[in-house]
Backbone as a printed PyTorch tensor [residue, N CA C, xyz], in Angstrom:
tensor([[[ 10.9540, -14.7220,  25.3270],
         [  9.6940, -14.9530,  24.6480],
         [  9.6590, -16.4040,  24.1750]],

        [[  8.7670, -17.2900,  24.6660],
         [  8.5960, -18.4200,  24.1860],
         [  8.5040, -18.7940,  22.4940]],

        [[  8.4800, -19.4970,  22.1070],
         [  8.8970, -20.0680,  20.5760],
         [  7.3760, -19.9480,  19.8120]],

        [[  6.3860, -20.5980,  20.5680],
         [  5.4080, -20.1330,  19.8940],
         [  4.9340, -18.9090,  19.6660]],

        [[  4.8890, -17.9600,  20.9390],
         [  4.8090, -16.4830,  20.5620],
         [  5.6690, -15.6920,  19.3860]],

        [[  7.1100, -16.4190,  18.8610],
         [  7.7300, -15.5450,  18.0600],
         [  7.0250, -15.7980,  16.6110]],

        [[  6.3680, -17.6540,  17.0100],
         [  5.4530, -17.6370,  15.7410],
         [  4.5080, -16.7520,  15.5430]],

        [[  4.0690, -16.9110,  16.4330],
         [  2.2570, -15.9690,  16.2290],
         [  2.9320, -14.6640,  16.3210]],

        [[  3.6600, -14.6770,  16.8790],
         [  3.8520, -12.7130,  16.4080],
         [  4.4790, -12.4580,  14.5830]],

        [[  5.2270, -13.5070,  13.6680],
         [  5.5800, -13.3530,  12.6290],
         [  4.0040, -13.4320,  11.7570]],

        [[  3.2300, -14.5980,  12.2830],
         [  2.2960, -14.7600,  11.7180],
         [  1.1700, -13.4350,  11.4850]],

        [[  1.0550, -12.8920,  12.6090],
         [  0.2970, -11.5650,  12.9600],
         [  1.1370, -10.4640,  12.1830]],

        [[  2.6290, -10.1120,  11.9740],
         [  2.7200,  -9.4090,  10.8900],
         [  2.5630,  -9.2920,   9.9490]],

        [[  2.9500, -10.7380,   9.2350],
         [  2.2140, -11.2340,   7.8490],
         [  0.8880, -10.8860,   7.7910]],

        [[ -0.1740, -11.2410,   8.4220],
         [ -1.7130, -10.9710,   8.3980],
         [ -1.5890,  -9.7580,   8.3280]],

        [[ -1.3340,  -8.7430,   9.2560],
         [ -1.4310,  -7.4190,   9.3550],
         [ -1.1770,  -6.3910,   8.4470]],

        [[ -0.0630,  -6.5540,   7.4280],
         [  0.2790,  -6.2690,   6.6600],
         [ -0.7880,  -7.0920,   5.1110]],

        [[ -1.0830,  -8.3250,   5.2040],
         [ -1.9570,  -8.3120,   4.1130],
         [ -3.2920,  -7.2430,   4.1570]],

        [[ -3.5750,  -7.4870,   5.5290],
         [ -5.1470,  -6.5370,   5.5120],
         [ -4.8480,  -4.6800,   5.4070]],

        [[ -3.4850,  -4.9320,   5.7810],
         [ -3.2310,  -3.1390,   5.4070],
         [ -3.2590,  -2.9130,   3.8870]],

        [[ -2.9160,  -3.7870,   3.1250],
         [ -2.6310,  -3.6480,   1.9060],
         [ -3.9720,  -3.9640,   0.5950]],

        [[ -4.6850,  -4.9120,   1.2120],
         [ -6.1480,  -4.5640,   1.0620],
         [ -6.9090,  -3.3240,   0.9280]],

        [[ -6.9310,  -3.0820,   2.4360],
         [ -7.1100,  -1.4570,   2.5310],
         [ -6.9540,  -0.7560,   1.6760]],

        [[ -5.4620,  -0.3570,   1.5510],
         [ -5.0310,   0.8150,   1.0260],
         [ -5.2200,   0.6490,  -0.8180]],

        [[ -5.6860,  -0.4950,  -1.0030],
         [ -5.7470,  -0.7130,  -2.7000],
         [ -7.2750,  -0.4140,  -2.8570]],

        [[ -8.0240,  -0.1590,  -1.6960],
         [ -9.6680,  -0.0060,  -2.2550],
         [ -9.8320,   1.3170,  -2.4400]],

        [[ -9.4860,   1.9550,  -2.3110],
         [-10.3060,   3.5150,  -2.5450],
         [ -8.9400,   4.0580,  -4.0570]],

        [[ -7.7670,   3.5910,  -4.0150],
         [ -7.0610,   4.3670,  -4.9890],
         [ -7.7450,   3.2100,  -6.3700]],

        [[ -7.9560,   2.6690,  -6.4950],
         [ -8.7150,   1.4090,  -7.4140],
         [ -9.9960,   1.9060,  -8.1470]],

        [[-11.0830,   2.4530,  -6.8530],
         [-11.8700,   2.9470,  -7.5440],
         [-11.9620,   4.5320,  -7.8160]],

        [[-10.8140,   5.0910,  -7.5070],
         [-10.4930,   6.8240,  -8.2620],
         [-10.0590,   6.2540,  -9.2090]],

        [[ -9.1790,   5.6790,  -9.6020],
         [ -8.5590,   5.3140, -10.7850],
         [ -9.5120,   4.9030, -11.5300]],

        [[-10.6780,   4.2100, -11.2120],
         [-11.4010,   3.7590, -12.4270],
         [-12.6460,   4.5680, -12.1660]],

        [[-12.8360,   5.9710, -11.7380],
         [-13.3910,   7.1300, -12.0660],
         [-12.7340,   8.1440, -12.8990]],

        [[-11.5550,   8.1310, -12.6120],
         [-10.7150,   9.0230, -13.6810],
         [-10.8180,   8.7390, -14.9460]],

        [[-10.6740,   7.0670, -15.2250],
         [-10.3710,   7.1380, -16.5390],
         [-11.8720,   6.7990, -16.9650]],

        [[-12.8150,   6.8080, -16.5890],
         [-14.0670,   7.1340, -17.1080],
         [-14.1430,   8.5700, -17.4300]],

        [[-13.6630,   9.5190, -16.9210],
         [-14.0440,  10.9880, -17.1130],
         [-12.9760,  11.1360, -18.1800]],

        [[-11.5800,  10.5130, -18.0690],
         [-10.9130,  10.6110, -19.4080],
         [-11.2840,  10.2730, -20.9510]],

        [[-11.5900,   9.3980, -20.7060],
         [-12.3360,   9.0410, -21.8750],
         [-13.9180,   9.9430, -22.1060]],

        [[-14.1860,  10.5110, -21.5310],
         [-15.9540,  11.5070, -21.3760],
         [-15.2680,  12.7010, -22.0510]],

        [[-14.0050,  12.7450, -21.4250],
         [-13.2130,  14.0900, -22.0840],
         [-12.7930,  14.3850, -23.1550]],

        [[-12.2560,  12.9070, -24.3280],
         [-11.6340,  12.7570, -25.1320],
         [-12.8570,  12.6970, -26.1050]],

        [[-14.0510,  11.8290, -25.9480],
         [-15.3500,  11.9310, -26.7700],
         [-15.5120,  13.4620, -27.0330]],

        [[-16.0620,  14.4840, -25.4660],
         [-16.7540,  15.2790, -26.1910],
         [-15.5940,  16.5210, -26.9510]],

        [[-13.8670,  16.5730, -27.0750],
         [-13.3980,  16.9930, -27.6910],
         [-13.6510,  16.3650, -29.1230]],

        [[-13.5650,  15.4850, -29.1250],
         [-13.6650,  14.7090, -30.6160],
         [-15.5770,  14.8980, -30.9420]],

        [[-15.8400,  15.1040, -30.2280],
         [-17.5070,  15.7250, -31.1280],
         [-17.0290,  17.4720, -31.5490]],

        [[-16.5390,  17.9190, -30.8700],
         [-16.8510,  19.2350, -30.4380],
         [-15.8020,  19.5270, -31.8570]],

        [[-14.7520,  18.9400, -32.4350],
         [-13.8590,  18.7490, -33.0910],
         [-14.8120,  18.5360, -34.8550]],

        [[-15.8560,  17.5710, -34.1400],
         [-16.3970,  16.9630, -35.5630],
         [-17.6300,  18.1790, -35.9250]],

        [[-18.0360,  18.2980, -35.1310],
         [-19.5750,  19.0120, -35.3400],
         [-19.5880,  20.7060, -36.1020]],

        [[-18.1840,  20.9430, -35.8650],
         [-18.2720,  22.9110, -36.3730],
         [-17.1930,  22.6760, -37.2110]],

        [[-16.8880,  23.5050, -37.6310],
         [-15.7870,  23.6050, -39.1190],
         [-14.9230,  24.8020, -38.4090]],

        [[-15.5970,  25.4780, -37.1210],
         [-15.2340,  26.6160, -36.1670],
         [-15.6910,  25.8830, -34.6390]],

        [[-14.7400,  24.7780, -34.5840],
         [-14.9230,  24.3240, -33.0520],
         [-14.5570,  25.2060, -31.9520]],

        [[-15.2650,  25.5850, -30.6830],
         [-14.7110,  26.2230, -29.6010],
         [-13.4120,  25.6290, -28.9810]],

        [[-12.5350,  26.7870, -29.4130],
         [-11.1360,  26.4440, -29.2080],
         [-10.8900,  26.3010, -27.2660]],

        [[-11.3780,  27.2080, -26.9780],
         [-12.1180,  27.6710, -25.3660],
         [-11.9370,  26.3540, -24.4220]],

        [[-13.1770,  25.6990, -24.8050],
         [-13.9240,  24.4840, -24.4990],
         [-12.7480,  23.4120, -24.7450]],

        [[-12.2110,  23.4050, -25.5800],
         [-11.6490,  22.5390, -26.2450],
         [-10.2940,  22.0570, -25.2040]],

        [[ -9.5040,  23.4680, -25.3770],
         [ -8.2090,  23.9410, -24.4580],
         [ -8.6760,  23.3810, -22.4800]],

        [[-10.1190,  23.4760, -21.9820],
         [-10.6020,  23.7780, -20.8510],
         [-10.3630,  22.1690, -20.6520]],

        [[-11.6590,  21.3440, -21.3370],
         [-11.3910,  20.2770, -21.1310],
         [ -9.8400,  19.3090, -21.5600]],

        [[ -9.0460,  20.0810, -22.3940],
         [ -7.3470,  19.1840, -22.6830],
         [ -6.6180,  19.5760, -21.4420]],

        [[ -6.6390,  20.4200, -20.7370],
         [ -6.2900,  20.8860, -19.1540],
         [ -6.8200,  19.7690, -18.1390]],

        [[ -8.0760,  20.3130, -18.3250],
         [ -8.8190,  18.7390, -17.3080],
         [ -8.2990,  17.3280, -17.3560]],

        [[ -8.2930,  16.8030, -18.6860],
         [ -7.8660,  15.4000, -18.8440],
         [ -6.6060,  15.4270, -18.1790]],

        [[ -5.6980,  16.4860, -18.5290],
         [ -4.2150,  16.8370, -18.5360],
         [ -4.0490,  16.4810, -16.6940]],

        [[ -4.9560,  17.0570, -16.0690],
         [ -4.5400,  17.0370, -14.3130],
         [ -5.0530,  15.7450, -14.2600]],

        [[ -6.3260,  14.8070, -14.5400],
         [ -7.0030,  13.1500, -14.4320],
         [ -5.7840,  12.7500, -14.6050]],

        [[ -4.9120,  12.7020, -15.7700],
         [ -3.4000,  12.1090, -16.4220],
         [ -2.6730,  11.9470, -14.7870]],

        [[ -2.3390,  13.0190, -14.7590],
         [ -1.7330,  13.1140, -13.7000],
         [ -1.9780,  12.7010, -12.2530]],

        [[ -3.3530,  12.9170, -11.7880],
         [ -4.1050,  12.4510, -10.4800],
         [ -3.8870,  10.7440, -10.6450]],

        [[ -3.9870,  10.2460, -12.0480],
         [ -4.1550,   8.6690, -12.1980],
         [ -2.6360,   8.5190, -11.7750]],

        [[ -1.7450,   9.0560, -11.9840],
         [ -0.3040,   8.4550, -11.9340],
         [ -0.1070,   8.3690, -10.7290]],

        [[ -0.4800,   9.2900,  -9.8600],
         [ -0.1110,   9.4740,  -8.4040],
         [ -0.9910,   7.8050,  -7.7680]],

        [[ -2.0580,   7.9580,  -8.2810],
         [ -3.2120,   6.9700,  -7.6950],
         [ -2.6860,   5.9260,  -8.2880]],

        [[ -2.0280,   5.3570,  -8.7450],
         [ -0.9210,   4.2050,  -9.2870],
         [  0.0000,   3.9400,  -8.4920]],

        [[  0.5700,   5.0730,  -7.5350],
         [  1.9640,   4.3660,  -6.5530],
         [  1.3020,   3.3550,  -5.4930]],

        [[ -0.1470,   3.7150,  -5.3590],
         [ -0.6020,   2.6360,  -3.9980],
         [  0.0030,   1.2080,  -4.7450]],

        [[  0.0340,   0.4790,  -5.8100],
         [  0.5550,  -0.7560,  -6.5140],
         [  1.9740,  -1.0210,  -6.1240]],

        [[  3.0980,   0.5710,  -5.8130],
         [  3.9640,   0.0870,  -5.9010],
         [  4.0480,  -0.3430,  -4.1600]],

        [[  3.3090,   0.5670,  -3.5370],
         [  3.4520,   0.3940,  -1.7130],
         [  3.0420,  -1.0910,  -1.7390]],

        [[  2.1810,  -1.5800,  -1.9570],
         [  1.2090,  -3.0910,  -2.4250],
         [  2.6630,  -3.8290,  -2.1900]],

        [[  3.4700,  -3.9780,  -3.6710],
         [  4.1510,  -4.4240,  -4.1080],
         [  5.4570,  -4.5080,  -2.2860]],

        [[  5.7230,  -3.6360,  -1.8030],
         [  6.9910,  -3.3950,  -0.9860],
         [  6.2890,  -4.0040,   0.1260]],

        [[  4.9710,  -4.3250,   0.4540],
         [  4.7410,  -4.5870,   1.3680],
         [  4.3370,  -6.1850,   1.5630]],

        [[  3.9730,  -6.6890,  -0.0960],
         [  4.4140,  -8.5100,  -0.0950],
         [  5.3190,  -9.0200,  -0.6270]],

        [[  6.6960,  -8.1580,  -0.8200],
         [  8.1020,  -8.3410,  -0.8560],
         [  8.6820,  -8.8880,   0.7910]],

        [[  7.9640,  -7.6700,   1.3620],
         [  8.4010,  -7.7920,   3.0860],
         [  7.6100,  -8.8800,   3.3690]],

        [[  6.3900,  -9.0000,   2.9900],
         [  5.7300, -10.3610,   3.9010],
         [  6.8910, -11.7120,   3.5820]],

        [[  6.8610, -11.9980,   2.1520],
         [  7.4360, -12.8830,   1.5120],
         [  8.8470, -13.2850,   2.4490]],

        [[  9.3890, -11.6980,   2.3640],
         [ 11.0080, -12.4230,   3.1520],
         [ 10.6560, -12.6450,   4.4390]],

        [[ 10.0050, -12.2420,   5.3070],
         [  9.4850, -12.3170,   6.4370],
         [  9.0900, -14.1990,   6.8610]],

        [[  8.0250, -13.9450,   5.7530],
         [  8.1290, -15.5200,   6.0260],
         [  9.0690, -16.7500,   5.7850]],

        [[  9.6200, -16.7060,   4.8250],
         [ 10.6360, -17.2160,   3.9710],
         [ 11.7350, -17.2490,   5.8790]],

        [[ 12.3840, -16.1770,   6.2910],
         [ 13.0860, -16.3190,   7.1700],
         [ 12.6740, -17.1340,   8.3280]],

        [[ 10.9470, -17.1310,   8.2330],
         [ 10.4740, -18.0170,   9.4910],
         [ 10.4740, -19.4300,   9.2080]],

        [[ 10.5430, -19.6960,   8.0240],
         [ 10.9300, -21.4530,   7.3190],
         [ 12.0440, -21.4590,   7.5170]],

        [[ 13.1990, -20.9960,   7.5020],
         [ 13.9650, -21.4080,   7.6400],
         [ 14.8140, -21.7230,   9.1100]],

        [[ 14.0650, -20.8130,  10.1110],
         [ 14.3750, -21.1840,  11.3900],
         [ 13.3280, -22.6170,  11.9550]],

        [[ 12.2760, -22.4790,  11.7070],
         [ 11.3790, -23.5820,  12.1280],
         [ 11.4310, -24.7970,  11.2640]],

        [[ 12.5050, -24.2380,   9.9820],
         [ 13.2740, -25.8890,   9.5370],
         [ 14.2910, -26.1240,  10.3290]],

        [[ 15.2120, -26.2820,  10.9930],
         [ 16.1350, -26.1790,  11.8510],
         [ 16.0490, -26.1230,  13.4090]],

        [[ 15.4990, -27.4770,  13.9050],
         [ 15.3300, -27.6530,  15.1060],
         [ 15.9950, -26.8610,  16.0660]],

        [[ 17.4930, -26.9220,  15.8910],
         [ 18.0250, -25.9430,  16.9420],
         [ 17.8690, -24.4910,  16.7800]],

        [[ 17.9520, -23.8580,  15.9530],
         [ 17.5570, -22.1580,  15.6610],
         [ 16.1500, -22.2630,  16.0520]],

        [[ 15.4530, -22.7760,  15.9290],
         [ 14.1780, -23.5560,  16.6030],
         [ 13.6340, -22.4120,  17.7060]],

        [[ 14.4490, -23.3820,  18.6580],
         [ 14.8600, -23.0490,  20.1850],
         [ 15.5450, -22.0290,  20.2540]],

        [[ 16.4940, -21.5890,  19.7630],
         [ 17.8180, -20.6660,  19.5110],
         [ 16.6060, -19.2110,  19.5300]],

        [[ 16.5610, -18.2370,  21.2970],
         [ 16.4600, -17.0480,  20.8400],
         [ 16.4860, -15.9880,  20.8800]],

        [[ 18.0970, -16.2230,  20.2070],
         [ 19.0810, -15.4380,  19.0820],
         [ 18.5610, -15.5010,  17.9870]],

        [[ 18.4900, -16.2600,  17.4280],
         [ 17.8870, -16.7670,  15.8040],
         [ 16.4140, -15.7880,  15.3690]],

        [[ 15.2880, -15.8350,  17.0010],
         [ 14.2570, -14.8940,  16.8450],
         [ 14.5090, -13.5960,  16.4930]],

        [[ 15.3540, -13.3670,  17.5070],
         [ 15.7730, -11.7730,  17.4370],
         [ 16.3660, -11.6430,  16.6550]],

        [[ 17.0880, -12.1790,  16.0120],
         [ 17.6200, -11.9760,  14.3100],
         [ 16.9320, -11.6470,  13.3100]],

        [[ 15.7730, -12.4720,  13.3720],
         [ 15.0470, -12.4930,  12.5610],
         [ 13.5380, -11.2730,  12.8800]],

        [[ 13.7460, -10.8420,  13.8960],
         [ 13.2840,  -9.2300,  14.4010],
         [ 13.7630,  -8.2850,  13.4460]],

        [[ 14.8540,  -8.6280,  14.0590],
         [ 16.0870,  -7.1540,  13.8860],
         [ 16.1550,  -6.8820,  12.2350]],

        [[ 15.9800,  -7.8630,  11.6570],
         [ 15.8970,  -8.1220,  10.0680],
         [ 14.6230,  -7.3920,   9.6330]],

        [[ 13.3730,  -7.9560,  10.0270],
         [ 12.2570,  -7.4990,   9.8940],
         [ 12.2870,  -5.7580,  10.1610]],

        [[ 12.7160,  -5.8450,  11.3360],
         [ 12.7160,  -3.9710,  11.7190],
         [ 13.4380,  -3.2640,  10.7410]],

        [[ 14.6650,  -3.5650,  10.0640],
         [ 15.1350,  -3.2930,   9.7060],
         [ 14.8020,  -2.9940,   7.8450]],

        [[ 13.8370,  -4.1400,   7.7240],
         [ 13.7400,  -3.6900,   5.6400],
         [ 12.3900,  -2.8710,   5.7310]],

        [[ 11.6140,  -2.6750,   6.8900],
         [ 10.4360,  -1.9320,   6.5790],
         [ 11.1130,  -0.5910,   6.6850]],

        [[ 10.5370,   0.3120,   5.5260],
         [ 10.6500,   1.8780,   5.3720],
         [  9.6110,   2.3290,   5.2330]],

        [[  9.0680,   1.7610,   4.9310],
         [  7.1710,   2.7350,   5.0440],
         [  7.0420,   3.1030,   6.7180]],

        [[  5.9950,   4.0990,   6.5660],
         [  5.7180,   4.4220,   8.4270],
         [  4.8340,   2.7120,   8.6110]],

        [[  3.4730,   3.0790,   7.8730],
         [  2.5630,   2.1890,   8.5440],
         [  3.3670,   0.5400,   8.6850]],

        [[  4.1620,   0.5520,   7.7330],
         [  4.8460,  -0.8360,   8.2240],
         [  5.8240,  -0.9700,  10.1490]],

        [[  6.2530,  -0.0410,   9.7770],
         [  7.2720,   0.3430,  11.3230],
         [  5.9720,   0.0750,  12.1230]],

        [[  4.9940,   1.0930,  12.2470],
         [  3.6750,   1.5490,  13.3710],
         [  3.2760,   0.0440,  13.7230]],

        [[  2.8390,  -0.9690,  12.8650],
         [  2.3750,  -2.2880,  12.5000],
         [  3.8420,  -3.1520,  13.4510]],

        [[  4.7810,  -2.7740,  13.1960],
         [  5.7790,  -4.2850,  13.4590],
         [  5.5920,  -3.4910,  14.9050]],

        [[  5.9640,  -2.3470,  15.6940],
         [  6.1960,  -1.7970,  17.1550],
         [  5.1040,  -2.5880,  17.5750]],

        [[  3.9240,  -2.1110,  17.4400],
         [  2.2880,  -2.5340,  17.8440],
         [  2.4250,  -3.8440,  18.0550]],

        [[  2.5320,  -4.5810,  17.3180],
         [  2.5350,  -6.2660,  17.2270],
         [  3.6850,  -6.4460,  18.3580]],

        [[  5.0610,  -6.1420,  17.6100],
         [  5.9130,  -6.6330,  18.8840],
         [  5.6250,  -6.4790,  20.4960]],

        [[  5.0090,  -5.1640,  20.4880],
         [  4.8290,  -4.7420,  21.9060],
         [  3.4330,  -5.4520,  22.6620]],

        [[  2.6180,  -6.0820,  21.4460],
         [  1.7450,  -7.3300,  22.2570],
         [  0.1830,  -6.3870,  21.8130]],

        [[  0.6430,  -5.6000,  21.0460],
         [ -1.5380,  -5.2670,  20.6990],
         [ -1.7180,  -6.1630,  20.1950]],

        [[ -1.4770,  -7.2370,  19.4760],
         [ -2.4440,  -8.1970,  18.2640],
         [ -2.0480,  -6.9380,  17.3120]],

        [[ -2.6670,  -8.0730,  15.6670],
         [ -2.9640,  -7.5280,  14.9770],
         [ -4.2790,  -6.5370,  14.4880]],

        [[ -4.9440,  -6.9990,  15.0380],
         [ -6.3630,  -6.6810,  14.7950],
         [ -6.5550,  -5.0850,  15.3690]],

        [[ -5.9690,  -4.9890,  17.0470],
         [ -5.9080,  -3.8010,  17.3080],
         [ -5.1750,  -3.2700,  17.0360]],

        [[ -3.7910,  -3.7420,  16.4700],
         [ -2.5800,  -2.7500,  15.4830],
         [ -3.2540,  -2.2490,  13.7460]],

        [[ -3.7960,  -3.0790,  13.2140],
         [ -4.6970,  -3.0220,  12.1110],
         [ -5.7430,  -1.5810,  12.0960]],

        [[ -6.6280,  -1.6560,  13.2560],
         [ -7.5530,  -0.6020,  13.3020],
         [ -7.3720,   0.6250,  13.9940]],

        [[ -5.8960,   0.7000,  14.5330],
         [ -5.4330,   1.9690,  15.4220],
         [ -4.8330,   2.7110,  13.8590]],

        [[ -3.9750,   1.8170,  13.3330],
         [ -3.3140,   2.3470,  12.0540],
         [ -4.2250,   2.6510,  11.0260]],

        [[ -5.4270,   2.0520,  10.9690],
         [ -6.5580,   2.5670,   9.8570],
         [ -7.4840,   3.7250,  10.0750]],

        [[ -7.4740,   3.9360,  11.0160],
         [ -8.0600,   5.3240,  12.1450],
         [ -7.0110,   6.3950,  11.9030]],

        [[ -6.2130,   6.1860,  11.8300],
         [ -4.9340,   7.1380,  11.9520],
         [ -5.3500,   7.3330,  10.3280]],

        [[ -4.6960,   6.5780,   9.7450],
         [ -4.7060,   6.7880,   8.3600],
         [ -5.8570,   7.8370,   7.8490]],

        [[ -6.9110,   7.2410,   8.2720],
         [ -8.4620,   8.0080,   7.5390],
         [ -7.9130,   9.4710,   8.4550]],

        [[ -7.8550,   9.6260,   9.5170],
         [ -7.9050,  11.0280,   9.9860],
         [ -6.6200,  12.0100,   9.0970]],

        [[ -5.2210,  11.2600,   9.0140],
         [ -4.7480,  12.6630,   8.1700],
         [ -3.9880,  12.3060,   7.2800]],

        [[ -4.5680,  11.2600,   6.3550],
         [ -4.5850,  10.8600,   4.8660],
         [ -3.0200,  10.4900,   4.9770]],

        [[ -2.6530,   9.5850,   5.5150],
         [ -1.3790,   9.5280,   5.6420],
         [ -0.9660,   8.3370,   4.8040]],

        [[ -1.7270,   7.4540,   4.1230],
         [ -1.8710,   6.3940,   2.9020],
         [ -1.0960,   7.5640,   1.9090]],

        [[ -1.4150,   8.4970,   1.5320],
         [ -1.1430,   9.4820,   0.3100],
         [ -0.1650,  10.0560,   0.5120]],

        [[ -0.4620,  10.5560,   1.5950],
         [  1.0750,  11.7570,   1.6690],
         [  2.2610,  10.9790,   1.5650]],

        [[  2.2520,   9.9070,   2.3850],
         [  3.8390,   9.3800,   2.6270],
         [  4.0820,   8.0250,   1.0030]],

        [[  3.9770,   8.8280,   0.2140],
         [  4.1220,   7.8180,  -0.8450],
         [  5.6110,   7.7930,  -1.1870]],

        [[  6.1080,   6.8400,  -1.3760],
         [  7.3350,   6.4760,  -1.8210],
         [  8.0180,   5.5900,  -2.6410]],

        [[  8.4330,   5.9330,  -3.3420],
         [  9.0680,   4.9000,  -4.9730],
         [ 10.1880,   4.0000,  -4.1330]],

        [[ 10.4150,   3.1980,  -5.0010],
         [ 11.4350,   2.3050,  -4.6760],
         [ 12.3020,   1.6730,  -6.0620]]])
């Protein structure tokens, strides 16, 4: 593989991975800031419902502290997309960082061994799926753009942004 292609193919992961990560921060962003609108809707009308009778409906009361109680919870889950965010411009970062340092170094340059090192590295710190799906695609010559929208198609069809969530 010629020297410029190992560029444009590092470059196209980097991109690919920013616009995945875009993505995946728009829809958990705005649940999160529907939840805690209804949290707070929840906490008002206990605290009326609290102020207004001297015999508040305990019922009502218990129904909606349940409700908030699962929002609590739905928000926490809808919080790990920050940490995927986070693992995925850790990886850009070293990603690039490794490509300065070969294209500082005239001979690793040329050297490629040095590419495929710096592959094998890359293949190697992604653990998310859509990151793996993204580096195969690219390496194997789709572009980003059509690695980008095969993986965002996928995603929307079986919610696979959510399911495969993982701490680090």
């Amino acid at each position: 593989m010629s020297h410029q292609n190992n560029q444009l193919m590092l470059l196209q992961l980097a991109a690919a991975q920013l616009v995945l990560s875009l993505q995946e921060t728009e829809k958990p962003f705005n649940d999160l800031t529907k939840l805690f609108l209804e949290i707070v809707n929840h906490h008002t009308e206990i605290g009326t419902m609290l102020n207004v009778s001297d015999e508040p409906d305990i019922t009502a009361i218990n129904q909606l502290h349940s409700a908030t109680e699962q929002k609590v919870k739905q928000s926490v889950i809808d919080f790990q997309f920050y940490d995927r965010m986070n693992q995925r411009l850790h990886h850009i970062l070293s990603n690039l960082q490794q490509a300065i340092m070969v294209l500082s170094n005239s001979e690793n340059f040329k050297d490629e061994n040095s590419w495929n090192d710096i592959f094998d590295s890359i293949e190697e710190s992604y653990t998310m799926r859509e990151e793996n799906e993204l580096y195969n695609a690219i390496r194997n010559g789709e572009g980003f753009e059509t690695a980008i929208e095969k993986l965002i198609a996928k995603t929307h069809e079986k919610e696979a942004i959510v399911d495969d969530i993982e701490l680090f």
